[in-house]
Each structure stands twice: as structure tokens, then as C-alpha cells.
C-alpha positions in Angstrom: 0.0 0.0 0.0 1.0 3.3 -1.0 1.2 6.4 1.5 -0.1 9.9 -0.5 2.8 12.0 1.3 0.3 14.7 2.3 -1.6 12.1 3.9 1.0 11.4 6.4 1.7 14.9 6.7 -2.0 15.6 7.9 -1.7 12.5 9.9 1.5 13.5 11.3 0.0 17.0 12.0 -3.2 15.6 13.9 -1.0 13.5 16.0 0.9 16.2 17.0 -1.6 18.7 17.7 -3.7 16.8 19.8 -2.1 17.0 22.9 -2.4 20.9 22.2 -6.1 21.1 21.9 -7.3 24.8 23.3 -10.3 24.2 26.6 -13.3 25.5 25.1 -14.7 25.1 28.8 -13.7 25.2 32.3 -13.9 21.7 33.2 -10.9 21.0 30.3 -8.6 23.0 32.0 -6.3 21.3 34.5 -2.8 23.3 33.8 -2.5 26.8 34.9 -0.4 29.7 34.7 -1.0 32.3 37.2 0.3 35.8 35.5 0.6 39.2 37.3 -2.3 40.7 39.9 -1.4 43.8 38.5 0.9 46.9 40.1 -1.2 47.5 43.5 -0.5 47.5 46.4 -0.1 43.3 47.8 -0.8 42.4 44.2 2.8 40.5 44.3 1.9 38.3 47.8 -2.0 38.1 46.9 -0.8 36.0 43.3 1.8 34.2 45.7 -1.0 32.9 48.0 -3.4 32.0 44.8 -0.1 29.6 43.6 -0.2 28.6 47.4 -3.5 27.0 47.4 -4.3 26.3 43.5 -1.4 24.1 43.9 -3.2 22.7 47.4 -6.3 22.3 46.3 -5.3 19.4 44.0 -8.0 20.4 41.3 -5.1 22.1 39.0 -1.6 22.0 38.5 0.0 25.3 38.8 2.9 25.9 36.1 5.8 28.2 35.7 5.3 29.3 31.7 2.1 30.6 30.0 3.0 27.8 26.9 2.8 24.8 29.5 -0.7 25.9 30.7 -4.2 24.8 29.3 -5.5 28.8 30.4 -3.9 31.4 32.3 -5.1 33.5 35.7 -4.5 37.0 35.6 -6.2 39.9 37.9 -5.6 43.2 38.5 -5.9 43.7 42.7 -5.7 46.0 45.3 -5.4 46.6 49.1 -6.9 49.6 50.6 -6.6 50.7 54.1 -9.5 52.7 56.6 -8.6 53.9 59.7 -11.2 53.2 62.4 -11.7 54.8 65.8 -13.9 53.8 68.9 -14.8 55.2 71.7 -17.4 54.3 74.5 -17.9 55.9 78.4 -20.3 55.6 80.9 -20.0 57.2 84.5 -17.6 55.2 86.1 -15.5 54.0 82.7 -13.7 55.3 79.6 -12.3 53.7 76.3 -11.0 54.6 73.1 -9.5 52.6 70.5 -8.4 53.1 67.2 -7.1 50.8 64.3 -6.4 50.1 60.7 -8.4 47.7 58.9 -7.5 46.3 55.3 -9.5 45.0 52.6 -8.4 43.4 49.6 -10.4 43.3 46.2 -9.4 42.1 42.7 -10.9 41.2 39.2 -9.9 38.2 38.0 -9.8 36.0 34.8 -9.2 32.8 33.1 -8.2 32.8 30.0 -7.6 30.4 27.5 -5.1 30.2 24.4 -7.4 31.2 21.9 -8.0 34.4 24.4 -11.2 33.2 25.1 -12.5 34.0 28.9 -13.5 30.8 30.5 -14.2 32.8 33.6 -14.1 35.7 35.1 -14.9 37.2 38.8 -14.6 40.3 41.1 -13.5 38.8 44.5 -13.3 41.0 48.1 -12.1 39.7 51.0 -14.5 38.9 54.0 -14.1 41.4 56.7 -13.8 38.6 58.9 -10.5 37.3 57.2 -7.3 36.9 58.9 -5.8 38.7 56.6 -6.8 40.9 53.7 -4.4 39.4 51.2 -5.6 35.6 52.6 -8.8 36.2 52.6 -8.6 37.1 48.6 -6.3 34.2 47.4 -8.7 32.1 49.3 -12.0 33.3 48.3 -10.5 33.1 44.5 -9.5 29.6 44.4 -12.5 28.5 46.1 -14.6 30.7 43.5 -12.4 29.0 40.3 -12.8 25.4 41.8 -16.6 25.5 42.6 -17.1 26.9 39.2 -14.9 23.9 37.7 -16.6 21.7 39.5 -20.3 23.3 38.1 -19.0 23.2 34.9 -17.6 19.5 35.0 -21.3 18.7 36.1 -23.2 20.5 33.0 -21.7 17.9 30.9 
């Protein structure tokens, strides 16, 4: 049997590209690369703490170059500070205090190759978080793998 030689090349060329394919949905992405949070304030440790716990979570693997991932995570974030005072008295008794509270917010995006948005969010953190910068990375990842998990059942 003879081989047309752009038969095999087209052969050759589907083989090849298949482990390339671009996610057209959430569920088919299980490689990401997380890219910058932007030029705010905590941007740099709020996409630390997102690599943190993607990587925990076990639902994706986390990778270190935008051509290795199936999408890629980018936001643009910010941490903003309010000072707070409080003071109470009664006859016998008198207090002040005073404090500075953060909050953290960001919009964020996955994007696959083809530039598509597969998702996209804005995130705060809770006022009862631990921590501003925490409270975002957490409430993100938690956001991205419920709506992977939504997605994976739509099928």
C-alpha cells in the first residue's frame, strides 16, 4: 500500500496537535499559569497565596510558563486601608480605640489560548478574614474550583 505523502503529513500533523487542543470550557482545563495581579499594592503576595493554594487544592496544577498551561489567571488587585476609631464611656468608665483595617479586592480572569474568557470574577475579601491578602487568594481559588466543579457537572 502506498502512502499519499500529504496524507501522512496531515496524519502527522493531527497527531501532533492533539495534545495541544485549546479548553473551550472550564472543566478541560487542569494546567494553569498564574500571570501578574497587577501593580497594586499586595498584588505580588495576593498571586503568591493564589499559587499557594491552587497548587493545594489538588484540582489544577500550577505551572511556571504561560506555553505549559491549558489557560492562564491574571487579575488586577488592590489593598486599601481605613482607619477606624472607637470610643465608648459611661459614668464610672472610659475607652478609646483606634485601628487600621484592610481590605483586599481584585478582578480576576481565566483565559484560555485562543484568548477566550472561560471565567471571570470580582472577589473581596470577607471582613472577617485573617488577613486581607488571605482572605482574597482564598475566596478566588475557592470561586475558580466551585465553578470547575459546576462546569464538569453541565456535561
Amino acid at each position: 500500500m502506498k502512502l499519499n505523502p500529504a496524507k501522512v503529513l496531515l496524519i502527522f500533523c493531527s497527531i501532533s496537535l492533539m495534545g495541544q487542543l485549546v479548553p473551550q470550557r472550564l472543566r478541560d482545563v487542569h494546567r494553569i499559569f498564574v500571570d501578574s495581579f497587577g501593580q497594586g499594592d499586595g498584588a505580588d503576595l495576593v498571586r503568591s497565596k493564589v499559587i499557594s493554594r491552587l497548587t493545594k487544592s489538588g484540582r489544577f496544577q500550577v505551572v511556571q510558563a504561560p506555553e505549559q498551561a491549558d489557560a492562564i489567571l491574571t487579575a488586577v488587585s488592590q489593598i486599601s486601608a481605613t482607619q477606624h476609631s472607637f470610643s465608648s464611656s459611661t459614668p464610672q468608665y472610659a475607652s478609646a480605640s483606634s485601628g487600621t483595617r484592610y481590605h483586599a479586592t481584585a478582578g480576576v480572569q481565566l483565559i484560555a489560548k485562543d484568548k477566550q474568557i472561560l471565567w471571570a470574577d470580582d472577589v473581596s475579601s470577607s471582613v472577617l478574614s485573617r488577613s486581607a491578602t488571605s482572605g482574597l487568594a482564598e475566596k478566588i481559588v475557592n470561586d475558580l474550583t466551585r465553578a470547575s466543579a459546576k462546569d464538569a457537572k453541565s456535561q
